[in-house]
FIZA-887391 format. One record per atom (N, C-alpha, C): x, y, z. Coordinates in steps of 0.2 Angstrom, whole numbers, plus 5000, padded with zeros to 4 digits. Layout:
BEGIN
XYZ;...
***
This chain:
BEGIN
509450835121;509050875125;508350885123;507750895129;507150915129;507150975124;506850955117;506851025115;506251075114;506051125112;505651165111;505151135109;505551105101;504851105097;504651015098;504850985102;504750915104;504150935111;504150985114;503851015121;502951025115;503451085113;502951125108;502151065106;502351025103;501950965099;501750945102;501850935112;501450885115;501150945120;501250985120;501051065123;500251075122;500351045115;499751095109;499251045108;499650965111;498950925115;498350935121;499050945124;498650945133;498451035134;497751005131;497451095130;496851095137;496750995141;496451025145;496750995152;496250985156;496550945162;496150905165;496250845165;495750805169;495850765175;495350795180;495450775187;494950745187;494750685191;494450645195;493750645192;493850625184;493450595180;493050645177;493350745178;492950795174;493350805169;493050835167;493650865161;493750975161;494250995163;494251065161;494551095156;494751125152;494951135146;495051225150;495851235152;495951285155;496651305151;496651325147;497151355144;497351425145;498151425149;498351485153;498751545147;498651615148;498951645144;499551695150;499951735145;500151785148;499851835150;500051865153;499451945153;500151995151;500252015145;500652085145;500352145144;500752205145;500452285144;500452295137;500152295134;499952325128;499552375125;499652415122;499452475120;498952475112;498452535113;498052485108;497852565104;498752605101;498652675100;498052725103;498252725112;498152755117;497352745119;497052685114;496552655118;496452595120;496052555123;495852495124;495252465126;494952455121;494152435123;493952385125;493352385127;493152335132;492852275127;493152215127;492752155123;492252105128;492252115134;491652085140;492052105147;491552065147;491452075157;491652005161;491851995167;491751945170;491551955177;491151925178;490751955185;490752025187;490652065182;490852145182;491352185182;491852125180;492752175178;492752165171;492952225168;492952215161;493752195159;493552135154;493952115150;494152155144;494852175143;495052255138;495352195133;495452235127;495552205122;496352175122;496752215124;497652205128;497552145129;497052125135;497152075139;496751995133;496252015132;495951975126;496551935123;496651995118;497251985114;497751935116;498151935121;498651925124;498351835124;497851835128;497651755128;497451745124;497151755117;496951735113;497651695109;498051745109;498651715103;499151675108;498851655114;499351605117;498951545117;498351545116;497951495115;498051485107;498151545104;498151505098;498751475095;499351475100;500051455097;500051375101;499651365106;499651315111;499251255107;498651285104;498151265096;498551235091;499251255090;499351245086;499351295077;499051355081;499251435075;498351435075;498451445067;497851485063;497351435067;496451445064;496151405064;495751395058;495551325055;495851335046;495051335045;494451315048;493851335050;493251335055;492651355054;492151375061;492251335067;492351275065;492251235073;493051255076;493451245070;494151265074;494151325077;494051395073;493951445075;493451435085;492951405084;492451425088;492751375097;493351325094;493551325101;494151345100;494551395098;494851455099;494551495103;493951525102;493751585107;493451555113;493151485114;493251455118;493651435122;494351435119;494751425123;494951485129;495051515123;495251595127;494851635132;494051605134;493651645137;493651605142;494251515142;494351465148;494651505152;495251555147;495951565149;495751605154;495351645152;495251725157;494651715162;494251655161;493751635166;494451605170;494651585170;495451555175;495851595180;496051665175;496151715178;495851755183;495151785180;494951805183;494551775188;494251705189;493751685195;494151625197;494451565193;494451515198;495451535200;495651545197;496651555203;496351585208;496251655207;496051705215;495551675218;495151635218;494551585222;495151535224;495451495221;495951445224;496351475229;496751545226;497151575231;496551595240;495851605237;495651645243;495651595249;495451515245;495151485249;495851435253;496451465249;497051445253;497351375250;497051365243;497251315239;497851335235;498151385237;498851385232;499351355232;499851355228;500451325226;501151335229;501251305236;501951345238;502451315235;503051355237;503651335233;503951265234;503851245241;503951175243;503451145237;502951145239;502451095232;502751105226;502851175223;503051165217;503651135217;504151135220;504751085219;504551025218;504050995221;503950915224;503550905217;503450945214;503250935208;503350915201;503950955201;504450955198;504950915199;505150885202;505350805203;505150745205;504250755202;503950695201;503850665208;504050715213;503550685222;502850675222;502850725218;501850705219;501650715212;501250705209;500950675204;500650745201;500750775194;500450825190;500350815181;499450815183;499550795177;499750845169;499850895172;500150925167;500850925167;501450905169;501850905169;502050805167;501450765169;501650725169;501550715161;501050745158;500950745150;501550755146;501850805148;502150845144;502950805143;503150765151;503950755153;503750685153;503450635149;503450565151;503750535150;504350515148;504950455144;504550415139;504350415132;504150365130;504150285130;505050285132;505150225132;505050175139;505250235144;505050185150;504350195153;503850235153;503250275153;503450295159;503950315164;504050355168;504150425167;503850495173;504050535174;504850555173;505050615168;505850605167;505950685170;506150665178;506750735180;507150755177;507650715171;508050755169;507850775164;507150755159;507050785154;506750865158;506450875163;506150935165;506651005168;507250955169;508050985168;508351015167;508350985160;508750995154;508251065149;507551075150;507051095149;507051185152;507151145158;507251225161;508051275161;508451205161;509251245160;509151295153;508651315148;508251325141;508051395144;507851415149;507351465149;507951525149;508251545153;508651605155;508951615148;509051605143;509451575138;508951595130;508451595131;508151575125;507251585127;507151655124;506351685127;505751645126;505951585120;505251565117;505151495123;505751495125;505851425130;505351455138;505651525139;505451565146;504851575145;504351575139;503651575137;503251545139;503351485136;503151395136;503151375144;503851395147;503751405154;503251425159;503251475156;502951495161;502151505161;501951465154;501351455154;501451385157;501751355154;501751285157;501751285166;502151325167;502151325177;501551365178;501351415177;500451405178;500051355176;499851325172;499451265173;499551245177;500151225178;500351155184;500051175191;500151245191;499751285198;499151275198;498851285192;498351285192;497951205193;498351175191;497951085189;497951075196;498751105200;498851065209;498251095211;498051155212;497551185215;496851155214;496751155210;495951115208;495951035212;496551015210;496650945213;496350955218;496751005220;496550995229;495751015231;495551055228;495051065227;494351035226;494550985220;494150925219;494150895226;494650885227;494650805233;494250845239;494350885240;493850915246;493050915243;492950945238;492150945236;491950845236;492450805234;492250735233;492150705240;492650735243;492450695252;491950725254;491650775253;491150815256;490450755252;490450705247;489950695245;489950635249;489150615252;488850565254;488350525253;488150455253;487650435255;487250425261;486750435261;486350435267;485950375268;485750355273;485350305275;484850285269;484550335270;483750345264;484050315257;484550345253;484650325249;485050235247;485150215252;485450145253;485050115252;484450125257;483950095259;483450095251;483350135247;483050125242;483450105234;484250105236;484450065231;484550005232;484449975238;484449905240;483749875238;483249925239;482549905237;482449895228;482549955224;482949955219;482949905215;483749885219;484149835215;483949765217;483549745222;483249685225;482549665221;481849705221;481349725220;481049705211;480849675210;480449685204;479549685204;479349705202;478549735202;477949715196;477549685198;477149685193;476249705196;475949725193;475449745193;474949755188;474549815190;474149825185;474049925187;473549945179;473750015180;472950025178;472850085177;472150165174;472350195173;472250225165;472750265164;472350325159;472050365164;471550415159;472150505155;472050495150;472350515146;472250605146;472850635144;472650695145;472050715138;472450695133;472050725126;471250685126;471150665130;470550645131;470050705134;470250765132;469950815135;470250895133;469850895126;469950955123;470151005126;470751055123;470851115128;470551175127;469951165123;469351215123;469051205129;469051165137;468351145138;469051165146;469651185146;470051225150;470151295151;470151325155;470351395155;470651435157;471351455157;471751485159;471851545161;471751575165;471851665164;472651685165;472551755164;473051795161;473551775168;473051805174;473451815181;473751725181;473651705181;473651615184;474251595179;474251625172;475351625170;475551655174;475351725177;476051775179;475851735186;475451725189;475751705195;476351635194;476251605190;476751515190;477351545187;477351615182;477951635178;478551665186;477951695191;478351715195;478551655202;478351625202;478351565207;479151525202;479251525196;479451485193;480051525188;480151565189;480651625186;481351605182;481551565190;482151545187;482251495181;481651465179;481851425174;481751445166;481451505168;481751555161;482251615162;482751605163;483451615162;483551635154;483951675152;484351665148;484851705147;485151715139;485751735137;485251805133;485651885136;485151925130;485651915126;485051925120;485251925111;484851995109;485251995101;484852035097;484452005092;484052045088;483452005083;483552045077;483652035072;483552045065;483152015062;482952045055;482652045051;483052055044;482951995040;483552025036;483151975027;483451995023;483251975015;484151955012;483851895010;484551865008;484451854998;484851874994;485051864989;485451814986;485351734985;485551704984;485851694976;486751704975;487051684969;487051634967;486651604963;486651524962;486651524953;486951484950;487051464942;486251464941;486151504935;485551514932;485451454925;485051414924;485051384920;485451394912;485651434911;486051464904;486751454906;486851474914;487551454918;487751384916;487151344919;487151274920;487551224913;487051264908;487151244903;487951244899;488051304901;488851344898;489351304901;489251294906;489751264912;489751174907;489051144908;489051084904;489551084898;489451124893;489951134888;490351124888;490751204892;491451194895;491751114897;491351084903;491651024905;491750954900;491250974897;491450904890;491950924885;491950984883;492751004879;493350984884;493250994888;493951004892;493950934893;493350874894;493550824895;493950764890;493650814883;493850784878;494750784879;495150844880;495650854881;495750824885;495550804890;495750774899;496150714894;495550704891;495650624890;496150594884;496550634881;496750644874;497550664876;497450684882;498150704885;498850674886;499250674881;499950624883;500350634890;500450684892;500950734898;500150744901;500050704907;499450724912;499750784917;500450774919;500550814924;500650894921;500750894916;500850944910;499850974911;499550944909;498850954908;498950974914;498750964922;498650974925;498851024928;499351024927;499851114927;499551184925;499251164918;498951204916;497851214916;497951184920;497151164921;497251174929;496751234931;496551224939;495951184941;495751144935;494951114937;495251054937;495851044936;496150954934;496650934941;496650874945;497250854949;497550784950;498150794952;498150704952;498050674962;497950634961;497950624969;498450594970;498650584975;499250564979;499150504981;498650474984;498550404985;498450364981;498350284980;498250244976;497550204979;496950194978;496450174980;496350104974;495750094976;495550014976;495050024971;494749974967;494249994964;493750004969;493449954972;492949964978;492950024981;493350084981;493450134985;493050194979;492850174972;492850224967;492150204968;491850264967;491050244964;491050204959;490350164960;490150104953;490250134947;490050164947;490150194938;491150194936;491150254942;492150264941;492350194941;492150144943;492250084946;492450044938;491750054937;491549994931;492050034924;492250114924;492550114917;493250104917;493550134925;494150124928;494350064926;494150014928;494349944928;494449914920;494049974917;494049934909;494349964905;494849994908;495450064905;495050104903;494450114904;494150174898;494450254903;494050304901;493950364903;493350364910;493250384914;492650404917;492650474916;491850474912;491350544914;491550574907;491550624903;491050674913;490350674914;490250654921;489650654923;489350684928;488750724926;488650754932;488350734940;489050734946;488650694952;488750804955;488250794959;488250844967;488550904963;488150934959;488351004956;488850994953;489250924952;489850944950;490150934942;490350924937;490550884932;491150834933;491250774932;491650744934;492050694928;492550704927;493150684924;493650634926;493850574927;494250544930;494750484926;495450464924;495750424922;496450414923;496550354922;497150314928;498050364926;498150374929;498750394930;499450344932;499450274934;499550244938;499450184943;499750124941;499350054945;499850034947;499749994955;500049954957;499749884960;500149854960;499649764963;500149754969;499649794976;499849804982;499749774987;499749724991;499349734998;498849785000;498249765003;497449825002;497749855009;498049815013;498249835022;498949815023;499249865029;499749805033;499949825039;500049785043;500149785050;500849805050;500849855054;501849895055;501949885060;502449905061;502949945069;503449985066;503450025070;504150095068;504350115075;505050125074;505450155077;505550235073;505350295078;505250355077;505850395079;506250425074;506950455078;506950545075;507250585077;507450645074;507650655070;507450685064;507850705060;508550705057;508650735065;509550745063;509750675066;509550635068;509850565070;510150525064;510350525059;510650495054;510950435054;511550475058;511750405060;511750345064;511250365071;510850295071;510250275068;510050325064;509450265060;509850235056;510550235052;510950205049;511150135051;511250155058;511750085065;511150065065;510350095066;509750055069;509649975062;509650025057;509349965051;510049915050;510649935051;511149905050;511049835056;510949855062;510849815068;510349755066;509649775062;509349745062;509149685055;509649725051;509849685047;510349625048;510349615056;510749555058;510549535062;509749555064;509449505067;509149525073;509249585074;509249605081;508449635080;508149655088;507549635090;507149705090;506649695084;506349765082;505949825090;505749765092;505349765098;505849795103;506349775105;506749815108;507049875108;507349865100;507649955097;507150005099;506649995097;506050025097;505950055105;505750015109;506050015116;506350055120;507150055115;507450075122;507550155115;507450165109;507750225106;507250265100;506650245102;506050275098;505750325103;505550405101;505550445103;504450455104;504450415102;503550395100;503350375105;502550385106;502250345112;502450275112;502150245104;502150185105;502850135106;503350205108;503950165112;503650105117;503350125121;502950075126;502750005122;502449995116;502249935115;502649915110;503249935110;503849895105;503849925098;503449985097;503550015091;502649995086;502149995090;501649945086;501049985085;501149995077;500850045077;499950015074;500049965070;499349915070;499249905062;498749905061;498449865052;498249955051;498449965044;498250035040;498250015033;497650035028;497450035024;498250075016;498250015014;498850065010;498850125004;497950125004;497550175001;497650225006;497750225014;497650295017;498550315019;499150305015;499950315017;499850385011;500350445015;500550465012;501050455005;501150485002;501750474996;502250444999;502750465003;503250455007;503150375007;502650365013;502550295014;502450245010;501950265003;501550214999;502150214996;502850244993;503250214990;503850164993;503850214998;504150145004;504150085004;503550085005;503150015005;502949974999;503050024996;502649964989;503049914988;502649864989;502949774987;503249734992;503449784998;503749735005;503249685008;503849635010;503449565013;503549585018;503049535023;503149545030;503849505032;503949555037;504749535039;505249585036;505149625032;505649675029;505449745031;505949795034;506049855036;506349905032;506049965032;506150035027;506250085032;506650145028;507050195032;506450225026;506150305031;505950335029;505950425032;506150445028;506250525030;505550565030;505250585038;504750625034;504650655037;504450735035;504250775041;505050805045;504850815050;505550805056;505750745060;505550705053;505750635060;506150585054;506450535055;506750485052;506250415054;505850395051;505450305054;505750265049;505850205054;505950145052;505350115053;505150085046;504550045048;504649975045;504449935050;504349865047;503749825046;503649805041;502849775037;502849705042;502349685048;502449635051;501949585048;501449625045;500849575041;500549615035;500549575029;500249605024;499549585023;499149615021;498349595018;498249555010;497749575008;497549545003;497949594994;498249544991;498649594986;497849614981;497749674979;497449704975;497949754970;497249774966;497749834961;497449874963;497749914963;497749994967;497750054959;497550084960;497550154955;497650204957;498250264954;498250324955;497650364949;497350394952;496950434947;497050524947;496950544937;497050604939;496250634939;496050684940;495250694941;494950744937;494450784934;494350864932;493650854934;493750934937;493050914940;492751004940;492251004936;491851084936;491251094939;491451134943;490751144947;490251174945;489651184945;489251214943;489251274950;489351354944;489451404946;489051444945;488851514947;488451574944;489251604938;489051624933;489351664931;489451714931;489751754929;490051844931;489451854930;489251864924;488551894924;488051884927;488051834930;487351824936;487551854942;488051834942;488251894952;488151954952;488451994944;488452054943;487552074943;487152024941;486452044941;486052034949;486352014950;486251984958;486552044963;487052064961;487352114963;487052184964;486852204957;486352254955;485652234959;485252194960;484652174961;484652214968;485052174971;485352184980;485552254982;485752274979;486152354980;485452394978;485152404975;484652424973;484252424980;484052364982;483452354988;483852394993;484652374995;485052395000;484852485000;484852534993;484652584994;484052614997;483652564994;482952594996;482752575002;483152515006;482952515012;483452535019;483652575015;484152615019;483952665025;483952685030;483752735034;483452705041;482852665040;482352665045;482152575044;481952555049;481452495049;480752515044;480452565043;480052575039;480252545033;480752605030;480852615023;481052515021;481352495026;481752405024;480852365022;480252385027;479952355025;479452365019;479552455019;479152465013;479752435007;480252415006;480652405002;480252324999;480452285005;480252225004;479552195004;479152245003;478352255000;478352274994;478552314991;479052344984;479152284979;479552244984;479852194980;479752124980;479152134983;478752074986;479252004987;479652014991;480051954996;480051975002;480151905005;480151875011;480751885015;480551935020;481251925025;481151855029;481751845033;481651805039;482051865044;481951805051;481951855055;482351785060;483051805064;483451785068;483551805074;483651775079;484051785086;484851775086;485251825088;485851825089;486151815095;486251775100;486151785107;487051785108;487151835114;487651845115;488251795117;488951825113;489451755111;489451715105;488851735101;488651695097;489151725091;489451695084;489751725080;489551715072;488851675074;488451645065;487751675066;487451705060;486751685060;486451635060;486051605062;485551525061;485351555055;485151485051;484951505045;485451555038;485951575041;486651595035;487351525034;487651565032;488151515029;488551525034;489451515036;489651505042;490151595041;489851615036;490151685033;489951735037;489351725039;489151795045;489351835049;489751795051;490051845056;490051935057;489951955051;489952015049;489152035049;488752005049;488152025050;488152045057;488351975061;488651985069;488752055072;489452045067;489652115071;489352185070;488952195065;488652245061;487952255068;487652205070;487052185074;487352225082;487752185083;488352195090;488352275091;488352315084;488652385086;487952425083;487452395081;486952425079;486452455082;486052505083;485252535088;484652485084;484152485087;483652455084;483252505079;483152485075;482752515068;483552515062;484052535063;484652535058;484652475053;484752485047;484752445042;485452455039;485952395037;486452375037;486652385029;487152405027;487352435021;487352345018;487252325011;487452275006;488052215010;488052185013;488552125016;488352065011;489152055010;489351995004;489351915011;489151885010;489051835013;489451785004;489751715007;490051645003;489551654995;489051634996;488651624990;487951674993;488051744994;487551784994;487551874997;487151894995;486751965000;486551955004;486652005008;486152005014;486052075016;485352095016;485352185022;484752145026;485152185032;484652185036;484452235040;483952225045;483752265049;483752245056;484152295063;483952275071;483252285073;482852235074;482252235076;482152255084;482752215088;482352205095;482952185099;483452225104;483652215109;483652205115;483852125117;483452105123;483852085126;484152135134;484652125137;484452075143;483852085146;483552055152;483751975152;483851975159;484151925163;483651855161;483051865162;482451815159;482051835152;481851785151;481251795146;480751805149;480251865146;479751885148;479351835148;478751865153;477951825154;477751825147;477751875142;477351875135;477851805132;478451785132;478751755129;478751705130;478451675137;478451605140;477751585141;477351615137;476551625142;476251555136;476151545133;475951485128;476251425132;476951395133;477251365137;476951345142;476951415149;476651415155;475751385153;475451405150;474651385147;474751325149;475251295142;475051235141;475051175146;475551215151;475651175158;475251195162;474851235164;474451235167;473851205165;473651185159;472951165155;473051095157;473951075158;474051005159;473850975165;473951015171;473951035175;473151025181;472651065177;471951065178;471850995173;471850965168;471650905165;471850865170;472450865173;472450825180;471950825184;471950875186;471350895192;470750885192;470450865182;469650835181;469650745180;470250755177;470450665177;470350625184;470650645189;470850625196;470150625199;469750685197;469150675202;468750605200;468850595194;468450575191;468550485194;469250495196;469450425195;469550395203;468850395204;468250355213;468350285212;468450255219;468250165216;468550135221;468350095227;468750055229;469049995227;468949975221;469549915217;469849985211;470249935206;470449945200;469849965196;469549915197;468949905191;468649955192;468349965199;467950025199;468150085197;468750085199;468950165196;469350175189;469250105184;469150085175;468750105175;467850095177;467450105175;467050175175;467250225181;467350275184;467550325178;468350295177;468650355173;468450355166;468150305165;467850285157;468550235153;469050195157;469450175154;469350095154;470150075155;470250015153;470749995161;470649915161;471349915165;471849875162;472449905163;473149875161;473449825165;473949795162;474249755166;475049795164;475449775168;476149805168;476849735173;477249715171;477849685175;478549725172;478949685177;479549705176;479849765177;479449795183;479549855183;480049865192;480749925188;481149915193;481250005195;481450025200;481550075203;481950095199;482150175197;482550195192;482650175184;482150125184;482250125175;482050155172;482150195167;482050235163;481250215158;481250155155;480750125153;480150075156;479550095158;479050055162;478650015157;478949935157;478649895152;477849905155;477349905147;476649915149;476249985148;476650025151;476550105154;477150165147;477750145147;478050175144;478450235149;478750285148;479350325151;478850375154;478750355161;478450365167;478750375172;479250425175;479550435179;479350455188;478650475187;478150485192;477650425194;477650405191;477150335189;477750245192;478250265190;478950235192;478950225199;479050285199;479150305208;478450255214;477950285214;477450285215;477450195215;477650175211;477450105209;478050045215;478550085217;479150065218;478850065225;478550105229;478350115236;477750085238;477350085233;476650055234;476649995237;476249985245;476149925248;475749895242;475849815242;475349765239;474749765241;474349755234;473649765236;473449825239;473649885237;473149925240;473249985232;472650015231;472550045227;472850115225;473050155224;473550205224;473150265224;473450335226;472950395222;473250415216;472650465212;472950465206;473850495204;474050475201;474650515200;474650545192;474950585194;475050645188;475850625182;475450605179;475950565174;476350625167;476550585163;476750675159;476150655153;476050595152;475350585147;474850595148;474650575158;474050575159;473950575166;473350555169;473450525177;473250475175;473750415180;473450355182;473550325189;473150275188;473050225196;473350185197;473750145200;474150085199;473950045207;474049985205;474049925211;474549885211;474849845213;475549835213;475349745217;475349695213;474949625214;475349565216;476349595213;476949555216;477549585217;477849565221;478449595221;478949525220;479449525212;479949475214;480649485218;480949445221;481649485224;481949425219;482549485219;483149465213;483449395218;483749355212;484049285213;484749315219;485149345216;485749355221;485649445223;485349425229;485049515234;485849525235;485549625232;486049675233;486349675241;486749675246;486849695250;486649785252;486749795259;486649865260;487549895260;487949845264;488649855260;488749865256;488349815249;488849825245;488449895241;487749935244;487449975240;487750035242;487950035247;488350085250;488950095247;489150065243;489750085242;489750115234;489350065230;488950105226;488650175226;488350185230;488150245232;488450295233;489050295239;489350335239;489750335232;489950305226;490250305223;489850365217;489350335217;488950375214;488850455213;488650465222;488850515225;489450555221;489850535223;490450575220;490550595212;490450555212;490550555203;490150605200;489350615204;488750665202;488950735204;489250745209;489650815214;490150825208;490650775205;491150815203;490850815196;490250775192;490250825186;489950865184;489450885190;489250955192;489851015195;490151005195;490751035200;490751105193;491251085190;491651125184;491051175180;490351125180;489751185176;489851215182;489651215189;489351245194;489751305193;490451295193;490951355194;490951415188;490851365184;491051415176;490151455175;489851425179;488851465176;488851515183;489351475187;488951555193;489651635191;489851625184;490351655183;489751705178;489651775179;489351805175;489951835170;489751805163;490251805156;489851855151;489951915150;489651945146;490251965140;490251935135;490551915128;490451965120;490752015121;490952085115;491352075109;491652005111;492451995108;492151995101;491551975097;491551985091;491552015086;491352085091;491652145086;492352145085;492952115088;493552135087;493852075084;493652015084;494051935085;493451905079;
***
């Protein structure tokens, strides 16, 4: 039977959905009533409905079972709550948008679905037969005979049949926004130009920094007027601003030293040791590894003592002390090519019938085939060349010493593998190493002094933004000062521990100064300097920026006059420059041999009648003049057919991988979750 935990493990892959070359990452959750001891607050907003912590909750812990549980650090954690802001950007804007626009899932479709009439890529992830690569009805069957009967089955469900709704709706959705994209004439006409056309000429190219920006002037009104004509493209996310003074715990030279000590005594024991597993048991700074590596895999040094039986170390690499000596050799193959057949656990007795079978001669590549539960049922069980240095324990004892041509039964995990060594590598000695290894730490006494140090300022800057910076005038240090823009869950510039500064900031007024926060290796107090909810960034924020483009702008305007001439040369001489020569220059390339990454200058060059002199163009260096003295055409000319077809393909491709941003940015996502999550 289709089971749970066989769904579950291919479930907690397909976390997104790809239609027609985008990628979504739409992970659906439940919505239940939950009560949050008779409150329930608001963790964001979505287009103006607030999302309540019930509802948060509810997605998050289906995302996070669908994930595969916990999340064991930041990047995991951080598409965790990315997943879960997919989930309810789903709920709230794109189903009801698919329902409005009449894209939803009748019960005829969903059936047709469910028996593999029409094609779903979520159902078809989840129900594929490994061994035949076809969709299996009776695996999806046997799957739902499951639900009424057993709640974790009706779970899985029915997130699962949401997505499927969801993934058909989009489908259909795409396919409308991809037919709506076209090429037009114009466009054809200039990639057949394009794709035909190469260019060679010549250029004058008067430079901007050839023109002090003392000798420009910009006024006040002439930013605000281009800030207002140009608004939209300072956009942002509002964030908060702190100012904060960090206390770092770091080993003091007497630390350093002590810790030195400690790790040559213990080394001497490391090494002196009869019973390592004994040592190691009792030592939390000593391990053995589980693998058997190579000398070439050991550092030179571990390399050259390893090999000559001695001890390595202790030597100090990367803060750390390091201890290292052989526990165990083998003379292995360095690699080997496998294939396995992948069975249940509970299948015993045909792993037993399968090796029994094949001990007679029978064909790895079929068993595999027709009763391996693995993807690589499709290719005969082949799983490729693996390092015998990267096998778990399981394996590497399996394995050790087998020819090619000889097959092992292995139990591991919840599966039974038979695996058979198809090609071995080169024999080497392998070594198991056990290791001690002391970090260089602050000791109790440094933290506690560090502790005290910090708490002391944390008092005196308590109250007001005044008092924090008469504090750290006092104490002659150096704050730094941060943006935390919202959704955000780290400070820039801290360790990945912050979050709690985050949340402190999140729920803070401006001037409040934050009690003593323990951060991985330090303190921290800070202070809210500045919250800035606005849609844009101010004129005062972007006005250096807009100058600079503006100054670039009028240096265009004194260049260009400058550059008079009815030839080239005259207007070399004119601008005070040189003339250039340039070839090889084609419409749409990114680099202008001669000229350099010129995209305006590209253009222009591409259009330009031969022989005739161009007007200035506004380069991002500088302005220049170009003349244009050949045109080669390509050996085998681009058709208009065939660039049409190109184009419209192109076409499509650009609509839908804009499609998914356009939908998710016109979604107004306003993100609280981190005071709670």
């Amino acid at each position: 039977m289709f089971s749970l935990n066989n769904l579950r493990t291919k479930f907690g892959v397909v976390l997104s959905i790809v239609i027609g070359g985008a990628l979504l990452a739409f992970i659906l959750s439940l919505k239940t009533e939950m009560g949050f001891s008779g409150q329930d607050p608001k963790v964001g907003e979505i287009n103006g409905e607030n999302v309540l912590y019930s509802e948060y909750l509810a997605a998050y812990e289906d995302v996070k079972l669908q994930m595969g549980g916990e999340a064991y650090d930041e990047q995991q954690a951080a598409q965790l709550y990315s997943a879960t802001w997919q989930t309810l950007l789903s709920d709230h804007v794109i189903a009801p948008g698919m329902e409005e626009l009449g894209l939803a899932i009748s019960d005829a479709e969903r059936t047709a679905l469910l028996k593999g009439e029409r094609h779903s890529n979520v159902l078809a992830s989840l129900f594929t037969n490994p061994q035949s690569g076809q969709f299996d009805v009776v695996a999806v069957t046997e799957f739902l005979s499951q639900v009424e009967s057993n709640p974790q089955v009706a779970k899985m469900w029915t997130l699962i049949d949401k997505q499927t709704k969801l993934d058909r709706s989009l489908t259909k959705y795409m396919a409308l926004i991809r037919n709506s994209a076209y090429a037009n004439k114009l466009e054809v006409e200039r990639g057949v130009k394009a794709a035909n056309a190469t260019f060679g000429g010549r250029y004058v190219a008067a430079r901007y920094n050839s023109i002090p920006d003392s000798l420009v002037t910009v006024s006040d009104a002439e930013i605000k007027a281009y800030y207002k004509n140009n608004k939209s493209f300072y956009k942002q996310t509002p964030y908060r601003t702190i100012s904060y003074v960090e206390f770092d715990v770091a080993a003091t030279d007497a630390d350093k030293e002590q810790i030195a000590e400690e790790a040559k005594l213990a080394a001497e024991q490391f090494a002196a040791a009869q019973d390592l597993k004994s040592y190691v048991r009792d030592n939390r700074h000593a391990s053995i590894a589980q693998n058997f590596v190579t000398a070439a895999q050991m550092s030179p040094e571990e390399s050259a003592a390893i090999t000559a039986g001695k001890v390595y170390g202790p030597e100090l690499v990367a803060d750390e002390w390091r201890a290292a000596r052989v526990v165990a050799t083998r003379n292995v193959a360095d690699s080997l090519t496998l294939k396995h057949i992948v069975l249940s656990y509970t299948d015993i007795e045909l792993a037993d019938s399968l090796m029994n079978a094949l001990g007679k001669g029978a064909s790895f590549e079929e068993l595999a085939s027709k009763h391996s539960i693995a993807e690589t049922a499709a290719t005969g069980g082949e799983i490729g060349t693996i390092a015998y240095s990267t096998l778990t324990p399981e394996f590497a004892d399996a394995l050790n010493g087998k020819r090619a041509g000889e097959t092992v039964k292995v139990v591991f995990g919840n599966s039974i593998q038979l695996m058979k060594v198809v090609k071995t590598g080169k024999v080497q000695k392998h070594y198991q190493l056990a290791s001690l290894v002391y970090p260089i730490e602050p000791s109790q006494q440094t933290e506690r002094a560090i502790h005290t140090e910090a708490s002391a300022f944390a008092v005196a800057a308590k109250g007001s933004q005044t008092k924090f910076d008469e504090a750290v005038n006092e104490k002659h240090l150096s704050p730094r000062s941060s943006n935390i823009a919202q959704g955000e869950r780290n400070v820039r510039g801290l360790d990945a521990g912050s979050i709690e500064i985050v949340r402190w900031a999140n729920d803070a007024k401006v001037g409040a100064v934050s009690d003593l926060i323990k951060l991985d290796d330090s303190y921290v107090v800070a202070v809210l300097t500045a919250v800035n909810d606005s849609e844009y960034k101010s004129v005062d924020e972007v006005s250096t920026q807009i100058r600079n483009t503006l100054i670039r702008d009028k240096k265009f305007e004194l260049l260009a006059s400058k550059m008079q001439g009815a030839t080239i040369d005259e207007i070399a001489t004119a601008a005070e420059s040189k003339v250039g020569e340039f070839s090889g220059a084609k419409l749409g390339a990114y680099y202008l041999p001669g000229i350099g990454v010129e995209p305006r200058v590209q253009g222009a060059i591409a259009t330009q009648q031969t022989g005739v002199v161009s007007t200035p163009i506004k380069g991002v260096s500088g302005a220049y003049v170009v003349v244009v003295d050949e045109v080669t055409a390509a050996d085998e000319p681009q058709t208009a057919e065939q660039e049409q077809v190109k184009a419209q393909a192109d076409a499509e491709q650009n609509v839908m991988r804009r499609l998914m941003y356009a939908i998710q940015n016109k979604a107004e996502i306003k993100d609280e979750s981190v005071k709670y999550f």
